[in-house]
C-alpha positions in Angstrom: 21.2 87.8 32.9 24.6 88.1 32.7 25.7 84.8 31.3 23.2 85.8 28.6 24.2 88.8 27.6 27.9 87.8 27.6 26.5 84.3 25.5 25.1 86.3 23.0 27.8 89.0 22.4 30.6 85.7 22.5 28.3 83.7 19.9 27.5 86.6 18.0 31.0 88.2 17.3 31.8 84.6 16.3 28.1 84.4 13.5 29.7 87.8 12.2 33.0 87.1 11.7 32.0 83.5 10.7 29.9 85.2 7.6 32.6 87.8 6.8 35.3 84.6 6.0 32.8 82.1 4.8 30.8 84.7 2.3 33.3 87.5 1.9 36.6 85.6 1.6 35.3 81.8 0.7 32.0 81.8 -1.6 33.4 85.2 -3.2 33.9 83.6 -6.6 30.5 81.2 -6.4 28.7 84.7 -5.7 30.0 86.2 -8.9 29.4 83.2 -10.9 26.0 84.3 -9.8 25.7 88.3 -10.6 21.7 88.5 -11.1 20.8 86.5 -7.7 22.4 89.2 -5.6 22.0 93.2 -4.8 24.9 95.1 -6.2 27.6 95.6 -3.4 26.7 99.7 -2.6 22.8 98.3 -2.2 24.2 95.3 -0.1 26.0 98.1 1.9 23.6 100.6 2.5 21.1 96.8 3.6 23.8 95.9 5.9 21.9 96.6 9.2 19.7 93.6 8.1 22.4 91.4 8.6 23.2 92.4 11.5 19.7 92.2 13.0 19.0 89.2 11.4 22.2 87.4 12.8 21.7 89.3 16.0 17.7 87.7 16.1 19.2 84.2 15.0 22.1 84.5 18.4 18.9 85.6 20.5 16.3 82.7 19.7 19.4 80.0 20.1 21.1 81.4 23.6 16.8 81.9 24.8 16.5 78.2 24.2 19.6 77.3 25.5 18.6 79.0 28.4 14.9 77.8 28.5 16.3 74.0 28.5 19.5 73.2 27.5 21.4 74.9 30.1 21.8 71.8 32.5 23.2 69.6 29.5 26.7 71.4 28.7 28.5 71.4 25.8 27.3 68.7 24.6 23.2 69.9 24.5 24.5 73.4 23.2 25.6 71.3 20.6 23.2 68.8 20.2 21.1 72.4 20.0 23.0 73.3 17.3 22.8 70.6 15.2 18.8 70.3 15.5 18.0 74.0 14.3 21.1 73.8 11.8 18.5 70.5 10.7 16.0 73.1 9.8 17.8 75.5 8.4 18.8 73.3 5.8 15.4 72.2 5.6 14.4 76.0 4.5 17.7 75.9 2.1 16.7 73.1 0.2 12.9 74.3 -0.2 14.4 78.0 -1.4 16.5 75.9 -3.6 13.8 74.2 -5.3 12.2 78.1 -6.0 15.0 80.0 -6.6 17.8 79.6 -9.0 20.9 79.1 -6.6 24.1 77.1 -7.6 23.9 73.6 -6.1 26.9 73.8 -4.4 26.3 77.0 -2.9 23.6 74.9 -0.9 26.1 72.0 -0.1 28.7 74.7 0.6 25.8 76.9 2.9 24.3 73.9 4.6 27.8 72.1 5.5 29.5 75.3 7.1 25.7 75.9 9.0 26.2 72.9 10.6 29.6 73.7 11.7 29.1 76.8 12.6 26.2 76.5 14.8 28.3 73.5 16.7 30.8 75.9 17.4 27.9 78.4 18.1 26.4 75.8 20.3 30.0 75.3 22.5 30.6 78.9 22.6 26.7 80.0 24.7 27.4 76.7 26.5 30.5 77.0 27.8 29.6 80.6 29.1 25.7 79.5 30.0 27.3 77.0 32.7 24.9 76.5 35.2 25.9 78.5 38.5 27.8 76.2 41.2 25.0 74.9 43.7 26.0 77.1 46.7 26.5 75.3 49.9 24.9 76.5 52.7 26.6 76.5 56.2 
């Protein structure tokens, strides 16, 4: 439980701080190319506990299937774990882009900085989800 705990809180400082540079600092200007997509910033603000649950919920649901069956693989599957359900997510991008009005690039932009971030998301809950050294018994 521990490995978990400390997985999640690792991978999940690194999804927030992830968003802040990548939306806040990045895509700033793309977003106010953009005005009438978004929520004005104080209505963003006072919504800003759904970010964090919904990026909490996202870091939940990958370091429980990491767990579930990944765990024995290393690196390498908490990767490989990353890439697969970054695969979908840009699977959901492109079908909200085909309904709703967002810039092309911010899709390209979104989808190519998913990947790497769940990659790095995938080493970070691997490298702490190590499997416990087989004890030796005496």
């Amino acid at each position: 439980m521990k490995r978990f705990i400390v997985a999640f809180i690792a991978a999940y400082v690194f999804m927030f701080f992830w968003g802040w540079l990548l939306n806040g600092v990045l895509l700033k200007d793309i977003y106010a190319q953009t005005p009438n997509l978004w929520r004005p910033q104080s209505e963003m603000m006072s919504l800003f506990h759904w970010i964090i649950i919904g990026q909490a919920l996202v870091i939940f649901a990958f370091v429980m299937i990491y767990a579930s069956g990944f765990a024995g693989g290393g690196v390498i599957a908490g990767i490989r774990l990353g890439i697969v359900l970054e695969i979908a997510a840009i699977g959901m991008r492109l079908a909200i882009y085909a309904v709703q009005p967002f810039p092309g690039k911010l899709i390209v932009y979104g989808s190519i900085s998913g990947l790497i971030e769940m990659i790095i998301v995938g080493a970070i809950v691997a490298a702490i989800y190590k499997p416990a050294p087989a004890r030796m018994s005496t």
